[in-house]
C-alpha positions as CSV (number, residue, x, y, z in Angstrom):
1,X,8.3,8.5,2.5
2,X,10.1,7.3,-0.7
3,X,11.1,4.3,0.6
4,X,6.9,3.4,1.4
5,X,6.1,2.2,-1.5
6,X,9.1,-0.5,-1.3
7,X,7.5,-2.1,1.7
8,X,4.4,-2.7,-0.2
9,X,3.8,-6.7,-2.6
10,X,1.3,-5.5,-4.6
11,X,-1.2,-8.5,-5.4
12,X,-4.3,-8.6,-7.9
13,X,-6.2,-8.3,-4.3
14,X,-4.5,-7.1,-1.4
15,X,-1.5,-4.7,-0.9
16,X,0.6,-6.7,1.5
17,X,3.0,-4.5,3.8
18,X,6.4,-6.2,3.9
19,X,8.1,-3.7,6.5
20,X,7.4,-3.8,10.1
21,X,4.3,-4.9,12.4
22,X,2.8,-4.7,15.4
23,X,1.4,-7.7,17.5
24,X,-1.9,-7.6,16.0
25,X,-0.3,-7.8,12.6
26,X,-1.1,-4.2,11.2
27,X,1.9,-2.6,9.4
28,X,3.4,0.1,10.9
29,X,5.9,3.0,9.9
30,X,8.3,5.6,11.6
31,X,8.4,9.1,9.8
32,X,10.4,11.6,11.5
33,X,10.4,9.5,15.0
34,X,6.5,9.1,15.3
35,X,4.7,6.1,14.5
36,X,1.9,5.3,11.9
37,X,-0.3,3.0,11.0
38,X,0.7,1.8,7.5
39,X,-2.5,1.0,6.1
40,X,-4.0,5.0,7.4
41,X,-1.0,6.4,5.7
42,X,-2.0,4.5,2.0
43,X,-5.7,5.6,3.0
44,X,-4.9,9.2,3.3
45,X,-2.2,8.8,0.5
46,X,-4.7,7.8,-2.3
47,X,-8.7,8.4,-0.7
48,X,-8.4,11.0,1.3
49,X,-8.9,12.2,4.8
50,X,-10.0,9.6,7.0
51,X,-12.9,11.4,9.3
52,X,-12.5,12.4,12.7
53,X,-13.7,9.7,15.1
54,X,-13.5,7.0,12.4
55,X,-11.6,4.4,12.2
56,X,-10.7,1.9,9.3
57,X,-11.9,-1.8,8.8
58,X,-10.3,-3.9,6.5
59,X,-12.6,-5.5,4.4
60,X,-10.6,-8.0,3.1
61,X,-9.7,-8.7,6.7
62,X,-6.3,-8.7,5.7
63,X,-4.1,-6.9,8.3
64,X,-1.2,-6.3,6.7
65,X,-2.9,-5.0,3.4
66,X,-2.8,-1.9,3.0
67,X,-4.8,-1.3,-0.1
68,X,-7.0,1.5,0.2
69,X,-9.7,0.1,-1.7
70,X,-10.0,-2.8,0.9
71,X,-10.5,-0.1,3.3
72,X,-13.8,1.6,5.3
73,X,-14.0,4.4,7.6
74,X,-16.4,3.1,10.0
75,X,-17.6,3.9,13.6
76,X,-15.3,1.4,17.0
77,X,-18.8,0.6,17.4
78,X,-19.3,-0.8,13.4
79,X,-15.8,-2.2,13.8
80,X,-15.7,-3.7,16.1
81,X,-18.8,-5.8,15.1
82,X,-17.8,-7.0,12.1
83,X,-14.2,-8.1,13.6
């Protein structure tokens, strides 16, 4: 996990994840052989829990930011209507 924070450009807006991504452009990370999602791990890292059966939208609609503040816990219902 120390080398996270590395990965991420911090802008006056978005946190941009500089490491590696998946097709759709969301960052993702390898601790101990499993794979995250990059932007879950700052959300968890900094807010908190992210609810059981949510998932988070990207406000900014930025996919590779990973700034927590850009981020919702919303319903696949919710998000996928505002994609």
């Amino acid at each position: 996990m120390s080398n996270f924070w590395g990965k991420v450009h911090k802008t006056h807006g978005c946190w941009l994840w500089l490491g590696a991504k998946d097709n759709h452009g969301y960052g993702n990370l390898r601790i101990k052989g499993k794979c995250y999602k990059a932007h879950r791990i700052t959300y968890e890292l900094i807010i908190g829990k992210i609810p059981d059966g949510l998932q988070i939208d990207h406000l900014c609609r930025v996919r590779s930011c990973v700034n927590p503040f850009h981020m919702e816990p919303v319903t696949s219902a919710i998000n996928t209507l505002r994609g």
